[in-house]
N, CA, C and O atoms as a Tripos MOL2 file, in Angstrom:
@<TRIPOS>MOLECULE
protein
  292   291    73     0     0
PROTEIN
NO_CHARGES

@<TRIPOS>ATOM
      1 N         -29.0360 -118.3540 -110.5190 N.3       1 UNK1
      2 CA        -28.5240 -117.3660 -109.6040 C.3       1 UNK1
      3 C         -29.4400 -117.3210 -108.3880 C.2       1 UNK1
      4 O         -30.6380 -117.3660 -108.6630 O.2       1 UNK1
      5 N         -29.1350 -117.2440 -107.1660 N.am      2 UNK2
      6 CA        -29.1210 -116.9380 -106.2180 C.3       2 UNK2
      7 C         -29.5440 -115.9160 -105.5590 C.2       2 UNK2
      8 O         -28.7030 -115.5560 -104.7360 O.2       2 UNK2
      9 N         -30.9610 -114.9690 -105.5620 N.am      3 UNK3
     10 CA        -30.9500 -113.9370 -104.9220 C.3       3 UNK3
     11 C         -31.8790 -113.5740 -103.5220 C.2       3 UNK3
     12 O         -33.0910 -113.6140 -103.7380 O.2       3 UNK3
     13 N         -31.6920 -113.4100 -102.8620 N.am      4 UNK4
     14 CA        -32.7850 -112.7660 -101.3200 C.3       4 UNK4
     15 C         -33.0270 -111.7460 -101.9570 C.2       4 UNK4
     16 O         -32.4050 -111.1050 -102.8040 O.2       4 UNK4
     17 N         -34.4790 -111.5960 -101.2320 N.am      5 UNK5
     18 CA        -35.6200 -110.3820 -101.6370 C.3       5 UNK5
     19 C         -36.2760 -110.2470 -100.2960 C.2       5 UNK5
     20 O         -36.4960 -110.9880  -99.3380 O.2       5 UNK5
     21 N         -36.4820 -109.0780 -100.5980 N.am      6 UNK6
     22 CA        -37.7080 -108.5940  -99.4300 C.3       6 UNK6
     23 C         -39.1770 -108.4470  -99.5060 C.2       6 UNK6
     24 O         -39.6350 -108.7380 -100.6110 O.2       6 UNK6
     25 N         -39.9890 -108.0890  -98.6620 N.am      7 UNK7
     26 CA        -41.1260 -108.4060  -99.0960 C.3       7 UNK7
     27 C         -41.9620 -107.4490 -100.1010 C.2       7 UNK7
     28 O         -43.0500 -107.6870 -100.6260 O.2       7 UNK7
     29 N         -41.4760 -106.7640 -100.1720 N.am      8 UNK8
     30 CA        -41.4380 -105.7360 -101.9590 C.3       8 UNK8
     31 C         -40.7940 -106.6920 -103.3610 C.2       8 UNK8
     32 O         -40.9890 -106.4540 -104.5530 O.2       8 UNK8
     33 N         -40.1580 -107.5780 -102.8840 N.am      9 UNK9
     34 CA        -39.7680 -108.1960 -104.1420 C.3       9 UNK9
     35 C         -37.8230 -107.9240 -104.5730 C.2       9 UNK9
     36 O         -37.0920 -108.6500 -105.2470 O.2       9 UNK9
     37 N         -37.5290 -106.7320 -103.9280 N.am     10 UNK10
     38 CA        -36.5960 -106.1310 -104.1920 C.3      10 UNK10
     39 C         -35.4970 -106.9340 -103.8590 C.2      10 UNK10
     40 O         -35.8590 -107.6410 -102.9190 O.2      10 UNK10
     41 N         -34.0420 -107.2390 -104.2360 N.am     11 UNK11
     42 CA        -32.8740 -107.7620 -104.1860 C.3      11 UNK11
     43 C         -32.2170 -107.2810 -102.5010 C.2      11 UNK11
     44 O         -32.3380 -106.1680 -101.9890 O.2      11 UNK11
     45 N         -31.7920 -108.0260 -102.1310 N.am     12 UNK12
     46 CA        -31.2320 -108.1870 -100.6890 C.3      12 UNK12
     47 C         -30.2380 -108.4760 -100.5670 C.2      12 UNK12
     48 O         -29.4890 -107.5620 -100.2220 O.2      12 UNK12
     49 N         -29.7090 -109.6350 -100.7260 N.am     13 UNK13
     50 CA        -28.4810 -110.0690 -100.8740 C.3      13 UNK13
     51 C         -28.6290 -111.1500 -102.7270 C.2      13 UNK13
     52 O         -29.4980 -111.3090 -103.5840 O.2      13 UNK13
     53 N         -27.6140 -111.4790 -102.5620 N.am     14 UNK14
     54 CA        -27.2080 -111.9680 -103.8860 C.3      14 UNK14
     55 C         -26.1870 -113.0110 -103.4310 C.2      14 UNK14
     56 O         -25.9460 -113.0700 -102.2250 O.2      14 UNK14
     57 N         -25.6110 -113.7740 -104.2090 N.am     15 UNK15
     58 CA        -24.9250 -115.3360 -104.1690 C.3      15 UNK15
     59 C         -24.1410 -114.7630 -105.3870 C.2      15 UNK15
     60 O         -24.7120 -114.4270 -106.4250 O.2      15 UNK15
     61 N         -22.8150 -114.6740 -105.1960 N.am     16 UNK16
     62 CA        -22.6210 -114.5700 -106.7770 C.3      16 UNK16
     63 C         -20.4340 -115.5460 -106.0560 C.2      16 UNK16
     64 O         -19.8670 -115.2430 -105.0060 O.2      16 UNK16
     65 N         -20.1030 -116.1910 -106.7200 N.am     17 UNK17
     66 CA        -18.6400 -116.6920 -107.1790 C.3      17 UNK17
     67 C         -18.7700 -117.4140 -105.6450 C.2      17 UNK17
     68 O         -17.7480 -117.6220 -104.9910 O.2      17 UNK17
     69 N         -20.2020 -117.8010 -105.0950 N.am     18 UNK18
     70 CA        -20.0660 -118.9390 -104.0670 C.3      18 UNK18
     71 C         -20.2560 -118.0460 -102.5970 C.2      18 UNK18
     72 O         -20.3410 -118.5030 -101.4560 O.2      18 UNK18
     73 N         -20.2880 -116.8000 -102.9870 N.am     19 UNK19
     74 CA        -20.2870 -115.9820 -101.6510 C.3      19 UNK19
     75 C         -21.6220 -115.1000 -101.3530 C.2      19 UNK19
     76 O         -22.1870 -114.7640 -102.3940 O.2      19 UNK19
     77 N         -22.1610 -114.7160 -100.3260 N.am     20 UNK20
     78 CA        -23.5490 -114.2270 -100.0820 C.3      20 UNK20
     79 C         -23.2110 -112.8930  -99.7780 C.2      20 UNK20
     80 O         -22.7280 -112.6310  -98.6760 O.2      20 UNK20
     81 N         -23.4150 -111.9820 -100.6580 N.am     21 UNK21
     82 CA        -23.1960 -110.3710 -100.0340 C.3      21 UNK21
     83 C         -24.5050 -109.7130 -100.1620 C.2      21 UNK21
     84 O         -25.5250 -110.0090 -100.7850 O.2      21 UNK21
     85 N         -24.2430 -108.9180  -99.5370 N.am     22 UNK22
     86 CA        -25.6870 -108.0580  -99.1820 C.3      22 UNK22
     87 C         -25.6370 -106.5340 -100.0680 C.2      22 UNK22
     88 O         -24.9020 -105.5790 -100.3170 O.2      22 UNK22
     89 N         -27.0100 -107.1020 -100.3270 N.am     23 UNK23
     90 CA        -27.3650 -105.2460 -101.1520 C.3      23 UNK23
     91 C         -27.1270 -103.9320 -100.4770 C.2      23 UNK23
     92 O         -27.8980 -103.5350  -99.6030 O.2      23 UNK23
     93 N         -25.7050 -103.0010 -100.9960 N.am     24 UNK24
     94 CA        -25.4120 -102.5480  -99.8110 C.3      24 UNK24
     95 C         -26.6400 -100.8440 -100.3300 C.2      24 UNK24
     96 O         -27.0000  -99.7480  -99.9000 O.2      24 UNK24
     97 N         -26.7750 -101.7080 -101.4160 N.am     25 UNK25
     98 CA        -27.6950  -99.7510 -102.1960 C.3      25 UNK25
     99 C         -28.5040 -100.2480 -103.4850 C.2      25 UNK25
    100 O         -28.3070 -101.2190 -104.2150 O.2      25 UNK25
    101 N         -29.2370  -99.4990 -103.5070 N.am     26 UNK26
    102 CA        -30.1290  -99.9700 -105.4480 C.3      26 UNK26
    103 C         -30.3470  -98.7050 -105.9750 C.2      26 UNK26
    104 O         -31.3120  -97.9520 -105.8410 O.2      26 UNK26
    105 N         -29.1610  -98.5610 -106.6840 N.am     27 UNK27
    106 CA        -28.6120  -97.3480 -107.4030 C.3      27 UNK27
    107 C         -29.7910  -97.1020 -108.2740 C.2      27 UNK27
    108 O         -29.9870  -95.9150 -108.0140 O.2      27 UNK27
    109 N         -30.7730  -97.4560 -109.1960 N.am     28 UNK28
    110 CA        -31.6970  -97.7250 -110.5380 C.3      28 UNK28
    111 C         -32.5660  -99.0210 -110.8890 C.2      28 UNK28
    112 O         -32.0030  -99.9820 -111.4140 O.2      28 UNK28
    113 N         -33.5110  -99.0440 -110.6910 N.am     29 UNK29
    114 CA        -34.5160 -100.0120 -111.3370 C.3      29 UNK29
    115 C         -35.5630  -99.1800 -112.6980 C.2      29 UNK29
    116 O         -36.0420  -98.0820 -112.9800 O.2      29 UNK29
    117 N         -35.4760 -100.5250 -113.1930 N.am     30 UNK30
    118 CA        -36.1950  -99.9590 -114.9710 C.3      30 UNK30
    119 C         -36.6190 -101.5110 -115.0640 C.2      30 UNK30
    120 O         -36.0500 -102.5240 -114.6590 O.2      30 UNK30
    121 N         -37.9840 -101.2920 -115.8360 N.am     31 UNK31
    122 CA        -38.1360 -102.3720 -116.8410 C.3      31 UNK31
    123 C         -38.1650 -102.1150 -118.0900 C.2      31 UNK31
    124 O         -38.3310 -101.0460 -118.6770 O.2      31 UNK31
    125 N         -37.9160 -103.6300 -118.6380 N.am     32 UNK32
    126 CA        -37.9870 -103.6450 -120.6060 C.3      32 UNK32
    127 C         -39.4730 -104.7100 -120.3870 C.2      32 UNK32
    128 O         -39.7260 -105.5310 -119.5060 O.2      32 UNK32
    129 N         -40.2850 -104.2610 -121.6270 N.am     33 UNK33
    130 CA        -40.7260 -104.6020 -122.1250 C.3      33 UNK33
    131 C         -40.9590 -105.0440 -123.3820 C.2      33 UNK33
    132 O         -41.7050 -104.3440 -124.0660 O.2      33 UNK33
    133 N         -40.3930 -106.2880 -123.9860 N.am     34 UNK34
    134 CA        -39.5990 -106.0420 -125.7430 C.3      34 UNK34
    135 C         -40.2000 -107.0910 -126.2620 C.2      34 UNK34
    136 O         -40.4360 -108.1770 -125.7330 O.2      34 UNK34
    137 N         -40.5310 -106.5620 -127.7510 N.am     35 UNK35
    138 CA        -40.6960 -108.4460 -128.5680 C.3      35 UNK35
    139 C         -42.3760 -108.5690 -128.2680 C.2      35 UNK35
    140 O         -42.6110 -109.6940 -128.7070 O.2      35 UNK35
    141 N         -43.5830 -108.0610 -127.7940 N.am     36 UNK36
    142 CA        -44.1610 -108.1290 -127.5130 C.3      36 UNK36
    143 C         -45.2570 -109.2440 -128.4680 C.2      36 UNK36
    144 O         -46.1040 -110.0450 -128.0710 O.2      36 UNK36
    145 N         -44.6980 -108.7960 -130.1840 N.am     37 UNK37
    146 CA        -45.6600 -109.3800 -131.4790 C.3      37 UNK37
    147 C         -45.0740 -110.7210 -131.5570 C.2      37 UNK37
    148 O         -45.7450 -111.4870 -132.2490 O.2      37 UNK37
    149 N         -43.8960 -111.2790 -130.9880 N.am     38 UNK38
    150 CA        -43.3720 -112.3390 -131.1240 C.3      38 UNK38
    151 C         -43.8540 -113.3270 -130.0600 C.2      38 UNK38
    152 O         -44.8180 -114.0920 -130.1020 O.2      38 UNK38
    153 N         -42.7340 -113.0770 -128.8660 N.am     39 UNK39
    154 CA        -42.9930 -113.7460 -127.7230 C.3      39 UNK39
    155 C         -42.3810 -112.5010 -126.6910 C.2      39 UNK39
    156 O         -41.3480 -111.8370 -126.7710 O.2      39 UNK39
    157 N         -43.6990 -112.5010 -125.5120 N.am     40 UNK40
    158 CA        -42.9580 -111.3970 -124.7010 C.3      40 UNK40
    159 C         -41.9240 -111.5510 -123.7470 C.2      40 UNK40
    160 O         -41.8460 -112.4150 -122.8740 O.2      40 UNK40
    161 N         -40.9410 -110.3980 -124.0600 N.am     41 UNK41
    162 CA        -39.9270 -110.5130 -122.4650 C.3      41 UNK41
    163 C         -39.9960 -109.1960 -122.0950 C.2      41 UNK41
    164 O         -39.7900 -108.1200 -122.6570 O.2      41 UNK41
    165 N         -40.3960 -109.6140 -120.8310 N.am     42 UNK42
    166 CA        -40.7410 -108.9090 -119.4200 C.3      42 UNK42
    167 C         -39.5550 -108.6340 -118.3470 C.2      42 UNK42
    168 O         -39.3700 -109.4450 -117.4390 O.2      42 UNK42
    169 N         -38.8670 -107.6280 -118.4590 N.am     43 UNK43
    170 CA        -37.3300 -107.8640 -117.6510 C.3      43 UNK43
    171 C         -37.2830 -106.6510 -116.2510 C.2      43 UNK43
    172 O         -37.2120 -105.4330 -116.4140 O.2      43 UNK43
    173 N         -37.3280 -107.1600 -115.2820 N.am     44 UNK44
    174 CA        -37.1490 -105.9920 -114.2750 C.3      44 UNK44
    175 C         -35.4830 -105.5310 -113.5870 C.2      44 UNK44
    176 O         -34.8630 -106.2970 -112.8490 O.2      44 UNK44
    177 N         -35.1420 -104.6320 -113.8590 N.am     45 UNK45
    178 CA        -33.3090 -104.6290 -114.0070 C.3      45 UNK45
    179 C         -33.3460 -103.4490 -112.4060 C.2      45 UNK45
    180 O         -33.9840 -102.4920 -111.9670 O.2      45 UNK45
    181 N         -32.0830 -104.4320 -111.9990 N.am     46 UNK46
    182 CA        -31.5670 -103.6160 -110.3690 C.3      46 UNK46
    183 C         -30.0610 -103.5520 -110.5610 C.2      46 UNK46
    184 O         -29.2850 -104.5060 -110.6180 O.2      46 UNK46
    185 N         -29.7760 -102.1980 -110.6550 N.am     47 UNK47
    186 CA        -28.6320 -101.7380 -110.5250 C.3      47 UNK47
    187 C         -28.0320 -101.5620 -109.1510 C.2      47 UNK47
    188 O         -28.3270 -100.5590 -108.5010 O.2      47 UNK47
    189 N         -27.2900 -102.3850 -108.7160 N.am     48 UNK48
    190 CA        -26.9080 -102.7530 -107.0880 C.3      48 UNK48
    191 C         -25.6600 -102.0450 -106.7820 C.2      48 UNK48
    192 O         -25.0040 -101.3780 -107.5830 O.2      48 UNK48
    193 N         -25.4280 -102.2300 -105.6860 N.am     49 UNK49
    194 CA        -23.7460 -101.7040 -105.0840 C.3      49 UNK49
    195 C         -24.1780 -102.6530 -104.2530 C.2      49 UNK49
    196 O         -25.2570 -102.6690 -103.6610 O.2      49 UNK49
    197 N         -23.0920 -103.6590 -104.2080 N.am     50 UNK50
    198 CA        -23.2110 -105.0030 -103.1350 C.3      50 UNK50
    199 C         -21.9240 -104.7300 -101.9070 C.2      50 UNK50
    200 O         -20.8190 -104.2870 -102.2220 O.2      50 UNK50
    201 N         -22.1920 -104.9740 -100.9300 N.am     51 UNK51
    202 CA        -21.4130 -104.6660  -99.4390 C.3      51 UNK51
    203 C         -19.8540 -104.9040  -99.7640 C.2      51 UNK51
    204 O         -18.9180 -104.6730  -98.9990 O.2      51 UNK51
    205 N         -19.7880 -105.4340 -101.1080 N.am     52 UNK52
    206 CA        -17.6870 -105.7630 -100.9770 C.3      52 UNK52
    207 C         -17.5360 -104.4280 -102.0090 C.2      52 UNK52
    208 O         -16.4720 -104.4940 -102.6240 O.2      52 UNK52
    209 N         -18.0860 -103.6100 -102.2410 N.am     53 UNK53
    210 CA        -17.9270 -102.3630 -103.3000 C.3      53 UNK53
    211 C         -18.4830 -102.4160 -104.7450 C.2      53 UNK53
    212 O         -18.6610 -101.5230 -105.5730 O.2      53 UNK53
    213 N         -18.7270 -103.9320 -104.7830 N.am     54 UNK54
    214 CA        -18.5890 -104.0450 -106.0210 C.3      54 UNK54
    215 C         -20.2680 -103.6750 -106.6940 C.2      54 UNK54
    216 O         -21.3530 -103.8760 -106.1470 O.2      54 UNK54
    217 N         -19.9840 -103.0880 -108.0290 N.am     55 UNK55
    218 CA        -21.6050 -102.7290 -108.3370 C.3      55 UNK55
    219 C         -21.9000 -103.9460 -109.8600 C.2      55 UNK55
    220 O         -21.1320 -104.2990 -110.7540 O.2      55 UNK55
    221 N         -23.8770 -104.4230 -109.4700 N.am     56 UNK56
    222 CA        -23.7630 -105.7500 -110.2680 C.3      56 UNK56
    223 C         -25.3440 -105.0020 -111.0980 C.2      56 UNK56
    224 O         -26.0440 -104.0420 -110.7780 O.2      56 UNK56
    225 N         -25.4210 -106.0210 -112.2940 N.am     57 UNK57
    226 CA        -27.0630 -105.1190 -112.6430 C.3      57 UNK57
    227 C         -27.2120 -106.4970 -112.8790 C.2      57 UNK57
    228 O         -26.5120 -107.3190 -113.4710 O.2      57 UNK57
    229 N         -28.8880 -106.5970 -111.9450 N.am     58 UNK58
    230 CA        -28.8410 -108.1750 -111.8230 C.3      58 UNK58
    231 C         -31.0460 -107.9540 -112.6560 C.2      58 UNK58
    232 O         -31.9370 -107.2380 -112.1980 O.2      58 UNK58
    233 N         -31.0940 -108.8080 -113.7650 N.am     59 UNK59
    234 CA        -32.4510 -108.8860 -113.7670 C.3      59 UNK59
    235 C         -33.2800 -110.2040 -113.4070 C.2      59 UNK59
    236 O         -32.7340 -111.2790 -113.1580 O.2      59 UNK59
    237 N         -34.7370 -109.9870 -113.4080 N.am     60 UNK60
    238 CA        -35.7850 -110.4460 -113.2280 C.3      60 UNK60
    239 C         -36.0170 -110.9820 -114.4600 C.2      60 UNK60
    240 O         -35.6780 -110.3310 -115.4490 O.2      60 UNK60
    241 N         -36.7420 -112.4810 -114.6330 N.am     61 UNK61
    242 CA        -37.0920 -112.0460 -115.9000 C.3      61 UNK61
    243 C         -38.8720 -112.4350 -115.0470 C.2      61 UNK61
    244 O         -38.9810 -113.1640 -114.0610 O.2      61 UNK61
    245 N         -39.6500 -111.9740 -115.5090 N.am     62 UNK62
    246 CA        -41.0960 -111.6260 -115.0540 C.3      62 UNK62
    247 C         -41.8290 -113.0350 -115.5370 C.2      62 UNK62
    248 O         -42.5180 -113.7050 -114.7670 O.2      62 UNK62
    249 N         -41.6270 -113.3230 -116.6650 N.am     63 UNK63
    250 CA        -42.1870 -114.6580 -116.9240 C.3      63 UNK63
    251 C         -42.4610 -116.0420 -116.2430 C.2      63 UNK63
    252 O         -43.3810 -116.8210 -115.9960 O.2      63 UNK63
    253 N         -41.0900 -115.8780 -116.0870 N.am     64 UNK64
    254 CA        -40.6190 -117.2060 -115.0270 C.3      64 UNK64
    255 C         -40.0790 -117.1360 -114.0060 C.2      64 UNK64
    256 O         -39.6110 -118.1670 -113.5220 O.2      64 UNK64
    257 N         -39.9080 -115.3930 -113.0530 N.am     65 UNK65
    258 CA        -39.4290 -115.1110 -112.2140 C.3      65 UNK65
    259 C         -38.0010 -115.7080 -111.5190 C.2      65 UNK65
    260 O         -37.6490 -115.8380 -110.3470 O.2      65 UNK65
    261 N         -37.4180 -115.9750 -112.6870 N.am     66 UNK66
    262 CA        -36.1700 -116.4870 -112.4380 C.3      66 UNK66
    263 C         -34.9740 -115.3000 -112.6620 C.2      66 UNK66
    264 O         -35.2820 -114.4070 -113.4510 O.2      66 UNK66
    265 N         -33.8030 -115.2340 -112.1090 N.am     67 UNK67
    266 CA        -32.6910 -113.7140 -112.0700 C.3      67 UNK67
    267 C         -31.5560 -114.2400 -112.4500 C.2      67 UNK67
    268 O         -31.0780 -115.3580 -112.2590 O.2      67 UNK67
    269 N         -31.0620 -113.0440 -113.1750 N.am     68 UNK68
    270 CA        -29.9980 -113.4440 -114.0330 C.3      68 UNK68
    271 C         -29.0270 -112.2870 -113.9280 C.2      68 UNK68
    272 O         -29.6360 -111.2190 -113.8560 O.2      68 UNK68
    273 N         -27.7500 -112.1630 -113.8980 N.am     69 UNK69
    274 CA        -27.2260 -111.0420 -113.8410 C.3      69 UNK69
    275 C         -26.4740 -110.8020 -115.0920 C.2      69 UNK69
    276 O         -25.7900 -111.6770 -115.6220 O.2      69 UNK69
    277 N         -26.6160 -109.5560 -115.5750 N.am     70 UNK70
    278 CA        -26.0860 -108.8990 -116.4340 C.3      70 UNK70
    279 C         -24.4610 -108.7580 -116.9170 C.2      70 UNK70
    280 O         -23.8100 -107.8710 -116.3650 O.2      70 UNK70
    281 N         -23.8380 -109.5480 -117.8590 N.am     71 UNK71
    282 CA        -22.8920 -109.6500 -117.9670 C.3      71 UNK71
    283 C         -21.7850 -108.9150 -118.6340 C.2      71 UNK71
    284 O         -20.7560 -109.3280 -119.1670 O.2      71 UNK71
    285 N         -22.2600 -107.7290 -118.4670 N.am     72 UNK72
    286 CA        -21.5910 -106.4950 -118.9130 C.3      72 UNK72
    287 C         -20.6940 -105.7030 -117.4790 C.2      72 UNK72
    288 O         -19.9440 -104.7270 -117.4890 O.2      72 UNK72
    289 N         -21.0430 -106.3870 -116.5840 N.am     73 UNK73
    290 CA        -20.2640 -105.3880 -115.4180 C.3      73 UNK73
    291 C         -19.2170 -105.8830 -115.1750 C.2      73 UNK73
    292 O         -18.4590 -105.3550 -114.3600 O.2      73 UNK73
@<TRIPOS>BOND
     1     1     2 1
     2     2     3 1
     3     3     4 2
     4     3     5 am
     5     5     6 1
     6     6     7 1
     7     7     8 2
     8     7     9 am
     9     9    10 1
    10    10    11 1
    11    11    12 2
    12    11    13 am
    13    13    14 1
    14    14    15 1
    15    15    16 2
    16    15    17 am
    17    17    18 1
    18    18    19 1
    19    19    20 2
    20    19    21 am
    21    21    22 1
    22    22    23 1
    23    23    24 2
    24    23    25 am
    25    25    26 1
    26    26    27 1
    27    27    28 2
    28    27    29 am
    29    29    30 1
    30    30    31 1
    31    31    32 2
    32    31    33 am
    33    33    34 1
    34    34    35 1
    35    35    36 2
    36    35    37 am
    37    37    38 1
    38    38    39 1
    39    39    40 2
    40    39    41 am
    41    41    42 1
    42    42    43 1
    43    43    44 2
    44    43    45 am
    45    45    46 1
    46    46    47 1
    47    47    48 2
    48    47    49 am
    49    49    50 1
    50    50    51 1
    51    51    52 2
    52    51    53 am
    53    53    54 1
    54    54    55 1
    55    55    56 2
    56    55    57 am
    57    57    58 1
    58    58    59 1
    59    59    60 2
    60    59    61 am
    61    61    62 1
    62    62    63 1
    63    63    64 2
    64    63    65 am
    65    65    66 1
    66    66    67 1
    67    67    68 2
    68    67    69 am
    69    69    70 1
    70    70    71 1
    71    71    72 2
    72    71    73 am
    73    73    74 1
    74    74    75 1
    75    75    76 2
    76    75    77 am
    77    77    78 1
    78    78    79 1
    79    79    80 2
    80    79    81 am
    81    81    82 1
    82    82    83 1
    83    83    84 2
    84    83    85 am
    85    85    86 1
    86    86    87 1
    87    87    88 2
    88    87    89 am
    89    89    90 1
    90    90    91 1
    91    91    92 2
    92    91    93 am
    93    93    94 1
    94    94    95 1
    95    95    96 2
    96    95    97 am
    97    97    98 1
    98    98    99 1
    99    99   100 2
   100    99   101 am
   101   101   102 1
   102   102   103 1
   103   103   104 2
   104   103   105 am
   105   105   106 1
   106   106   107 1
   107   107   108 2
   108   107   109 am
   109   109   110 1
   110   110   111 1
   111   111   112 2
   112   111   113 am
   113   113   114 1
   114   114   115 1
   115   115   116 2
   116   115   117 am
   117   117   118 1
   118   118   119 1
   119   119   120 2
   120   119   121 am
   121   121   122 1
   122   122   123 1
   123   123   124 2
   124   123   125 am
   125   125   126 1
   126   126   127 1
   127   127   128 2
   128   127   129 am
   129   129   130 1
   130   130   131 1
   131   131   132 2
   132   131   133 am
   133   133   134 1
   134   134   135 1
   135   135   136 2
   136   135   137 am
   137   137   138 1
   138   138   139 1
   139   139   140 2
   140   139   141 am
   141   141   142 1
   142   142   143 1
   143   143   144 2
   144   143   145 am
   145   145   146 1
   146   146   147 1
   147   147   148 2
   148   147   149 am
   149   149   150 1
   150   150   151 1
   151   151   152 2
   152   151   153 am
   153   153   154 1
   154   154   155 1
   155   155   156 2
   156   155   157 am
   157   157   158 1
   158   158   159 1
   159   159   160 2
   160   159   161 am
   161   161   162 1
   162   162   163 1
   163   163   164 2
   164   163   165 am
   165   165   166 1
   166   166   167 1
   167   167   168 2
   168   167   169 am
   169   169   170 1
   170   170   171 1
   171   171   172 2
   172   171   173 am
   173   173   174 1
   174   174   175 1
   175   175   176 2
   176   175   177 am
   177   177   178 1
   178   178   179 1
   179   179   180 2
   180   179   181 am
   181   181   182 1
   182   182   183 1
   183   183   184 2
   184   183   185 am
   185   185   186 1
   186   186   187 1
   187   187   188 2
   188   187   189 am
   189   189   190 1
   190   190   191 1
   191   191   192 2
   192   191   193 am
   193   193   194 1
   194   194   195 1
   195   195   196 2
   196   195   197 am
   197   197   198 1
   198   198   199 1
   199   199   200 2
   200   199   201 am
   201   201   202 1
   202   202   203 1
   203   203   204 2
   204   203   205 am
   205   205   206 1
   206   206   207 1
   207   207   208 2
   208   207   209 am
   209   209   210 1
   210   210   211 1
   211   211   212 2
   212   211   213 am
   213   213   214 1
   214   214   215 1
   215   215   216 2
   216   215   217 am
   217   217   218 1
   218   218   219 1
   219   219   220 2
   220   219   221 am
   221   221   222 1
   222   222   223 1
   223   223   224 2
   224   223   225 am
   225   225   226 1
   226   226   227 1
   227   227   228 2
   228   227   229 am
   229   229   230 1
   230   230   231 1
   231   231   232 2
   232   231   233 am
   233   233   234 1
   234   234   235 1
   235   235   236 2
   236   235   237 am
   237   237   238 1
   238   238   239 1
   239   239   240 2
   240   239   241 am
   241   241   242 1
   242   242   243 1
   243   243   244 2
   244   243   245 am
   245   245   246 1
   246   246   247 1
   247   247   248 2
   248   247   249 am
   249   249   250 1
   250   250   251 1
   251   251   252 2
   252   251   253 am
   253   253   254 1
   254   254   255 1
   255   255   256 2
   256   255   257 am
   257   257   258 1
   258   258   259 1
   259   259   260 2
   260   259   261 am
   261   261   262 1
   262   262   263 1
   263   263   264 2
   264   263   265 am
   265   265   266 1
   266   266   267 1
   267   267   268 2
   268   267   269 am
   269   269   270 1
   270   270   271 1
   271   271   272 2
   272   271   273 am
   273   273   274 1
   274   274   275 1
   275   275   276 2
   276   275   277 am
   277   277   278 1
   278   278   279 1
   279   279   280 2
   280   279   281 am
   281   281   282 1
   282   282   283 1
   283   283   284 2
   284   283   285 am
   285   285   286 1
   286   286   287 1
   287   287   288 2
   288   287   289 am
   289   289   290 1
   290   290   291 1
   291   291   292 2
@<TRIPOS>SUBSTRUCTURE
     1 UNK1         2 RESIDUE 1 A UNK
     2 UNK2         6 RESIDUE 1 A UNK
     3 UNK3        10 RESIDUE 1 A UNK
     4 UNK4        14 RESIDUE 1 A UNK
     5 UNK5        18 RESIDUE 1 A UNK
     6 UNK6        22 RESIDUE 1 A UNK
     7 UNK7        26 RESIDUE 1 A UNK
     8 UNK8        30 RESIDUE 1 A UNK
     9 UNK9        34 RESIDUE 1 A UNK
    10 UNK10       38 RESIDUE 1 A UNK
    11 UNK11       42 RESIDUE 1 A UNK
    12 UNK12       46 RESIDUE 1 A UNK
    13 UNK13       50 RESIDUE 1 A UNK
    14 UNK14       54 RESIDUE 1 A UNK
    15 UNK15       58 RESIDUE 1 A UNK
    16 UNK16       62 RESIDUE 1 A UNK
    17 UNK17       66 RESIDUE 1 A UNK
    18 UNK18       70 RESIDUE 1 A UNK
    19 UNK19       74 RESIDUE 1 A UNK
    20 UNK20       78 RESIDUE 1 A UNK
    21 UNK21       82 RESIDUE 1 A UNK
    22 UNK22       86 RESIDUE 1 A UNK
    23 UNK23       90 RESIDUE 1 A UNK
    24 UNK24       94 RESIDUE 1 A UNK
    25 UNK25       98 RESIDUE 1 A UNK
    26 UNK26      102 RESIDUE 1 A UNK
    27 UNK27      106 RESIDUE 1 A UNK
    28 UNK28      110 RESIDUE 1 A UNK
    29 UNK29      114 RESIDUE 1 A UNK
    30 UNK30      118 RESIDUE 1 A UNK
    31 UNK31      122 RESIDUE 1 A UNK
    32 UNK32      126 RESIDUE 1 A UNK
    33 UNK33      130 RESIDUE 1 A UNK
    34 UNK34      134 RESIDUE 1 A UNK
    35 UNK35      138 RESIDUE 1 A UNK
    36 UNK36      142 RESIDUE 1 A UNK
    37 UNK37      146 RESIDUE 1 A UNK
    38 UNK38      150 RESIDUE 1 A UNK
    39 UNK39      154 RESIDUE 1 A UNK
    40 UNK40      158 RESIDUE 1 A UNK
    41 UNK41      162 RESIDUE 1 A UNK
    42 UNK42      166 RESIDUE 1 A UNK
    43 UNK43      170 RESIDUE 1 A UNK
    44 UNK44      174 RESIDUE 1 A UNK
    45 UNK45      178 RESIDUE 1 A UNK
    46 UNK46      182 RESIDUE 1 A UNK
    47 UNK47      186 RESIDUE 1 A UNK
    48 UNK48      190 RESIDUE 1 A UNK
    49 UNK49      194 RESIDUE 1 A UNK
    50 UNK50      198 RESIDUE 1 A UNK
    51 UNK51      202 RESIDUE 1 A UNK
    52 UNK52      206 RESIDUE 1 A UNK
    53 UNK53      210 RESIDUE 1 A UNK
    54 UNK54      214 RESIDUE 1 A UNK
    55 UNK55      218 RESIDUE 1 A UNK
    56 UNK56      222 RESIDUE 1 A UNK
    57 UNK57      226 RESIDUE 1 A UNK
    58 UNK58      230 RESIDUE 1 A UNK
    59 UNK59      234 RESIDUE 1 A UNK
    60 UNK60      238 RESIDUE 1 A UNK
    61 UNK61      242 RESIDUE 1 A UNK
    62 UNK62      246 RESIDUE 1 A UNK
    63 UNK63      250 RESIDUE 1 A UNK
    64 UNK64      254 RESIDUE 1 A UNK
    65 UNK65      258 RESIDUE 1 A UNK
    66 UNK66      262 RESIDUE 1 A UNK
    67 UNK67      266 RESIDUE 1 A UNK
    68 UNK68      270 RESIDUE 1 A UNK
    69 UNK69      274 RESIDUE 1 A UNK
    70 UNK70      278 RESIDUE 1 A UNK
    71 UNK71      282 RESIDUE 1 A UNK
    72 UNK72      286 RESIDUE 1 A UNK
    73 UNK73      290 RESIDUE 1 A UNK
């Protein structure tokens, strides 16, 4: 996935079905911290409203700083 950030780190625009829309709001950010005795995942989650209406919850994963969006929306 595809995302612009600013220099906070924060989501900007996004790439999502081939198209570039812009973060029109960041409704909620949270992290998980889970699994820690195993192997850790480190997840930083942005609850967006992107400029076509549509709202996406896209995460971080902290490890490998790679973003993934949440496939529940």
């Amino acid at each position: 996935m595809t995302v612009a950030t600013n220099e906070a780190g924060e989501p900007v625009a996004v790439v999502l079905g081939g198209r570039r829309l812009a973060v029109a709001q960041v409704d909620d950010i949270w992290r998980i911290d889970d699994e820690w005795w195993r192997e850790e995942a480190s997840r930083l989650y942005y609850r967006l409203l992107l400029e076509d209406g549509r709202a996406a919850t896209l995460y971080q994963d902290l490890s490998g700083h790679r973003w993934f969006k949440q496939d529940y929306d």
